[in-house]
N, C-alpha and C positions, 0 to 999 in steps of 0.2 A: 508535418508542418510545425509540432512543435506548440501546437495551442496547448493540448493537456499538461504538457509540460509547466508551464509558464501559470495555468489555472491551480493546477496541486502547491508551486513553490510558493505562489501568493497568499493561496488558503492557509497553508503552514505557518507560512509567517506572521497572517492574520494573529492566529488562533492563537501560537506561540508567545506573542507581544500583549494579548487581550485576556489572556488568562495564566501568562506567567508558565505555559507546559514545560516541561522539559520530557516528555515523551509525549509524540504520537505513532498510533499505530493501525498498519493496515493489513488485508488478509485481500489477494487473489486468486485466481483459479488458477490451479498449476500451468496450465496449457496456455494462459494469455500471457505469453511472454510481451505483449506490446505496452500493457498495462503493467507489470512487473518493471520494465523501462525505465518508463513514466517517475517509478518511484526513485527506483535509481539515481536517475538522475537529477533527483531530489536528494537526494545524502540518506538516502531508506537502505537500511542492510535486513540482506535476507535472515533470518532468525531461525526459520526450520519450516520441514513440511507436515501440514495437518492433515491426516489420514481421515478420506469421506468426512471432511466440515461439512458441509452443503449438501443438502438432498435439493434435487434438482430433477424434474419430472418423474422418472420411474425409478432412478437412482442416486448416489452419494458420489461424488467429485471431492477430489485431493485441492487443496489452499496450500498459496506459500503465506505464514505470516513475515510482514516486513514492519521494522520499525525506526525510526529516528530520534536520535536522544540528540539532545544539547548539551 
């Protein structure tokens, strides 16, 4: 539907115009591609994968970092 879409581009722009960023950045789980999207189609390029960022119950999960510059 496109809501998260629309909630990250605004937050971005927020934050962008309110403190002058010229980067932000964000880090998913390799596996959520739906939220890797999200960034996407936000102007987010993938940057690389983080090898076990995330301990997460009995073990450690792979992150894409993604970022946006202006």
């Amino acid at each position: 539907r496109g809501i998260m879409t629309g909630v990250v581009g605004g937050l971005c722009e927020h934050a962008r115009q309110r403190w002058q960023l010229v980067r932000i950045s964000a880090s998913v789980f390799s596996f959520n591609r739906a939220s890797a999207r999200v960034l996407e189609k936000n102007g987010f390029r993938c940057e690389g994968l983080l090898h076990k960022a995330v301990r997460k119950d009995d073990g450690f999960l792979d992150a894409l970092l993604y970022a946006r510059v202006w």
